[in-house]
N, C-alpha and C positions, 0 to 999 in steps of 0.2 A: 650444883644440887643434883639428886639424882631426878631422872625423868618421872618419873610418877608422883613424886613428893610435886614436883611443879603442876602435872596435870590435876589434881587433887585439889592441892590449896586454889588453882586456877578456876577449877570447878565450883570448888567452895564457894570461892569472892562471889562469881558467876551470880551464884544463885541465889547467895546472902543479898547482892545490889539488885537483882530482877525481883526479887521478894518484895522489898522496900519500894522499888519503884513502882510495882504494883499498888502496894499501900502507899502511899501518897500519893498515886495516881485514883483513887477513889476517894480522894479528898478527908483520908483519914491522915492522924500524926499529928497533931496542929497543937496538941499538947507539948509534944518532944522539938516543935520547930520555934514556938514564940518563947521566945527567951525575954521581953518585955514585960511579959504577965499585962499590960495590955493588949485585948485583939482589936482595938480597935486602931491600933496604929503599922499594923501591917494589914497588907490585902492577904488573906489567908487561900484563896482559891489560886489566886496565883502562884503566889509563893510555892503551897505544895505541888502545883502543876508543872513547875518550874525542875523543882527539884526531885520529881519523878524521872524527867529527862537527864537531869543531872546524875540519879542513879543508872541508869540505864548506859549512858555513856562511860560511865566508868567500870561497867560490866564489862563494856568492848574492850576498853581499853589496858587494864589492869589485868581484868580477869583471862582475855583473849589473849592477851600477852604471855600471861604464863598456861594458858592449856598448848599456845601455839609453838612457846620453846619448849613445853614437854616432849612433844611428838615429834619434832624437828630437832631439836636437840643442838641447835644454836641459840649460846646462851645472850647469841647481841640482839634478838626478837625480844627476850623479856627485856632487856636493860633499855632498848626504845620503847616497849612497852611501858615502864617505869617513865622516860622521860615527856611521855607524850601523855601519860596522867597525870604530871607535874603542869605541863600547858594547858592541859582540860583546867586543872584546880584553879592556876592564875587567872583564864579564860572568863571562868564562873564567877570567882570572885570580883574581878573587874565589871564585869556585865551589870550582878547585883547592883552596885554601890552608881555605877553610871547613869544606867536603863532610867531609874524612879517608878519602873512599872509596880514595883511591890508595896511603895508607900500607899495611904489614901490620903 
């Protein structure tokens, strides 16, 4: 890919997951997160707390990846980047389903 199209879309991600993490980090979204349509059977403070971090890490991750192979211009910095946002995903996923912290 060419270097700017990476720094670009790398930026993008960036700011699209910082945006999000911010909003769910003030405890908004709780519409877009309960897929139950009960709230009373998730902890909703958590959960979005949770996955405020969860965006934020995938700023680093994703996002950092591809502004980092833009300007370096080694394309094996995104493709770690790619696979260490694959380990965040399974990381998170695991956590959830284990933790119980998000139940009430």
């Amino acid at each position: 890919m060419e270097r700017a199209i990476l720094i670009a879309a790398g930026a993008a991600f960036t700011a699209l997951c910082c945006a999000l993490g911010r909003y769910f980090g003030k405890g908004k979204g709780a519409k877009w997160v309960n897929t139950t349509g009960d709230p009373g059977k998730v902890n909703m403070p958590e959960t979005l707390k949770f996955l405020s971090k969860f965006m934020y890490a995938l700023a680093v991750t994703m996002g950092g990846s591809g502004i980092l192979a833009g300007i370096t211009g080694i394309a094996g910095i995104f493709i770690a980047g790619m696979l260490l946002t694959v380990a965040v995903c399974i990381a998170v996923l695991i956590y959830m389903n284990v933790s119980g912290r998000f139940k009430l």
